[in-house]
C-alpha positions as semicolon CSV with decimal commas, in nm:
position;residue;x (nm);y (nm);z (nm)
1;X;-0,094;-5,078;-2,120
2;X;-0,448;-4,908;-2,086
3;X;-0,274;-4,754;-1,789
4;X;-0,033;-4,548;-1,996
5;X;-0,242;-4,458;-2,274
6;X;-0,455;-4,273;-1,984
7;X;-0,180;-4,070;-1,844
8;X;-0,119;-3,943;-2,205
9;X;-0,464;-3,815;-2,204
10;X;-0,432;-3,457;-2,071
11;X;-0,761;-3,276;-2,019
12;X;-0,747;-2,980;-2,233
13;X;-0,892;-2,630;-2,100
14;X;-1,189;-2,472;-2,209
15;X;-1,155;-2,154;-2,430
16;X;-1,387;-1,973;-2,156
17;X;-1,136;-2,095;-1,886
18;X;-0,818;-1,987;-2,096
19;X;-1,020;-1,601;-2,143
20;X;-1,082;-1,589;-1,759
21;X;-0,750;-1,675;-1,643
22;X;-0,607;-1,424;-1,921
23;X;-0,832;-1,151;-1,738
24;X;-0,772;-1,238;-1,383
25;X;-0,402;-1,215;-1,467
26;X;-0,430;-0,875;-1,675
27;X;-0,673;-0,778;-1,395
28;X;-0,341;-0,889;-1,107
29;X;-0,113;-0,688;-1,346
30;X;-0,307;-0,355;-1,333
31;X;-0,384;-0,363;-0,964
32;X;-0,028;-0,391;-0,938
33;X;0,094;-0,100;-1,112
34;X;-0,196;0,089;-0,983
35;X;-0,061;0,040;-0,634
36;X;0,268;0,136;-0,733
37;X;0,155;0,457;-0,962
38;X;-0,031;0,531;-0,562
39;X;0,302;0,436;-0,397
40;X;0,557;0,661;-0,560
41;X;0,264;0,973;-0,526
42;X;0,254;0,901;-0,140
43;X;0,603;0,883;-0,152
44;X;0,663;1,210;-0,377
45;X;0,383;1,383;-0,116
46;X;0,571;1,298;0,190
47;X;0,885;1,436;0,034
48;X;0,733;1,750;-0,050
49;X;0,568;1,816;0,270
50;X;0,871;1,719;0,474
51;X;1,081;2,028;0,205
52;X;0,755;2,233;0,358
53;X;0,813;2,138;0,726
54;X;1,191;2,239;0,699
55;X;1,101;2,556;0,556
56;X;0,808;2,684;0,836
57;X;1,062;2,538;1,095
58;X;1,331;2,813;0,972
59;X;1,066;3,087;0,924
60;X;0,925;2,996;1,294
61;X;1,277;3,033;1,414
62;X;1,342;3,358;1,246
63;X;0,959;3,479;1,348
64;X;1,063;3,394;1,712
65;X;1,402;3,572;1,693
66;X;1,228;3,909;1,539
67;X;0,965;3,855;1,808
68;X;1,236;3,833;2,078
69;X;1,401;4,150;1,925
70;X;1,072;4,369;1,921
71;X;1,054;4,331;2,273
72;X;1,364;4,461;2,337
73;X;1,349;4,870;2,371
74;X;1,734;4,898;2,234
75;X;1,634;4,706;1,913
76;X;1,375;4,936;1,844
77;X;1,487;5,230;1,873
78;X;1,761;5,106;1,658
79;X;1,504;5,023;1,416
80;X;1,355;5,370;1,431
81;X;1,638;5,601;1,403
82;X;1,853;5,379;1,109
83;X;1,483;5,331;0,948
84;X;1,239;5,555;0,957
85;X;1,500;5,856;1,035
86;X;1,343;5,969;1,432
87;X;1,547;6,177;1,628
88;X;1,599;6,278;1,948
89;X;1,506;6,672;2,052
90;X;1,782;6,846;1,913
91;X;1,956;6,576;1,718
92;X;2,042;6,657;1,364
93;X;2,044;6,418;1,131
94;X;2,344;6,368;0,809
95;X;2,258;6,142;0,520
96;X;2,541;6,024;0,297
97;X;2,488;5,833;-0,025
98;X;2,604;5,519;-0,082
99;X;2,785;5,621;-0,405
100;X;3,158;5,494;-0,458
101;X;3,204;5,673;-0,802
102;X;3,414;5,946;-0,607
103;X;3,731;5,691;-0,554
């Protein structure tokens, strides 16, 4: 019987103990959401850099195409006359508006 009576006897935990473990747990809970918070902002950074990557690839590619262009002598002298309105010796040169209020 004495053997029973000391199984019923729990041990109970010290006020102290109860407060420590209440921190260590609150402690657990705020490292985790701390690492997620850190998480999502990595993940939100990579997405924005990879939107940034796209866009310099397509500006490199256009850059490289108007780099190929300027070297060719055609191009620019296409450039020149539509543009900047250069002629050649004894060229005349007609400019038309753009209106369509005569239709």
């Amino acid at each position: 019987m004495a053997r029973s009576h000391n199984k019923k006897k729990r041990r109970r935990l010290s006020p102290m103990l109860k407060l420590a473990m209440v921190l260590c747990a609150a402690l657990m809970i705020f490292s985790g959401f701390s690492e997620l918070k850190t998480m999502y902002d990595l993940h939100r950074s990579i997405s924005d850099t990879q939107q940034k990557q796209s866009a310099l690839k397509a500006e490199k590619k256009e850059l490289t195409k108007k780099k190929k262009d300027l070297s060719d002598p055609d191009y620019i002298e296409y450039i020149a006359r539509g543009k900047y309105l250069v002629t050649k010796e004894g060229e005349q040169v007609f400019k038309f508006s753009n209106d369509d209020t005569n239709n």
